[in-house]
C-alpha positions in Angstrom: -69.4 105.6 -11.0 -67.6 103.2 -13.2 -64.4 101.2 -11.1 -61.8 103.4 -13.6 -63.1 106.8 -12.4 -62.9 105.7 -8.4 -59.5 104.3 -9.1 -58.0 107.7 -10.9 -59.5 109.4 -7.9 -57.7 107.2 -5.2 -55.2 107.8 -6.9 -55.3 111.6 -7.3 -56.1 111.8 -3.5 -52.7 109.2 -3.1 -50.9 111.6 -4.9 -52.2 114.8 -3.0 -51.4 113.4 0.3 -47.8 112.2 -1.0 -47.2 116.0 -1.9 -48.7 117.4 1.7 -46.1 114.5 3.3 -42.9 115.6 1.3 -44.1 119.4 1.7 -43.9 119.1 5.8 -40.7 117.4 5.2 -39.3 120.1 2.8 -40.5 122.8 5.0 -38.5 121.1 8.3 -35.7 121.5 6.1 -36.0 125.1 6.3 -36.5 125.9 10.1 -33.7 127.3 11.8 -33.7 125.0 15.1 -32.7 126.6 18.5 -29.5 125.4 20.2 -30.3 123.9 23.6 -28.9 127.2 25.1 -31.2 129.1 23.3 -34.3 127.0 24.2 -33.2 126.9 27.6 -33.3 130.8 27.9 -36.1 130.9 26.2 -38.3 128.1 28.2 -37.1 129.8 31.4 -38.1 133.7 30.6 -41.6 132.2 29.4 -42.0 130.7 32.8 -40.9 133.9 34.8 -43.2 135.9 32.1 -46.4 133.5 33.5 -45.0 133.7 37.1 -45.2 137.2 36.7 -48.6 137.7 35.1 -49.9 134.9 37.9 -49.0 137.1 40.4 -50.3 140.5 39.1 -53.5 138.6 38.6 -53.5 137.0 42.5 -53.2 140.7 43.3 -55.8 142.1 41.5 -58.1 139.2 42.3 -57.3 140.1 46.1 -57.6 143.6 45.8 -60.9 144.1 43.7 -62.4 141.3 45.9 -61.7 143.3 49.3 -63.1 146.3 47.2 -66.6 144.6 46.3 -66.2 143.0 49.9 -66.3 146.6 51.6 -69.1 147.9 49.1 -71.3 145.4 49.7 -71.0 145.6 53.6 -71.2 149.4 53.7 
């Protein structure tokens, strides 16, 4: 490969990675960022959500495991 061709391409894959770059950037310029009031709310009903589904899942755990508990005994 002559020293021309592996240059262009450099330079093709420059320019390609310049464009991704100002893309992101033009994209962030488009996102509608939450207001600290919102993102509070929001942060703490994902936590209750998970404290929640913890918690149905400890039960269930306990339960099924008294269940297979008192099968395999009988």
């Amino acid at each position: 490969m002559s020293e021309n061709a592996r240059t262009s391409r450099l330079a093709a894959l420059g320019n390609k990675i310049s464009r991704f770059f100002r893309d992101i950037k033009n994209e962030l310029k488009k996102v509608i960022w939450p207001t600290r009031e919102q993102l509070v709310k929001s942060t703490i009903s994902v936590l209750a959500i998970c404290f929640l589904i913890g918690v149905v899942i400890w039960i269930s755990d306990a339960i099924l495991g008294k269940l297979v508990e008192w099968t395999l005994t009988r």
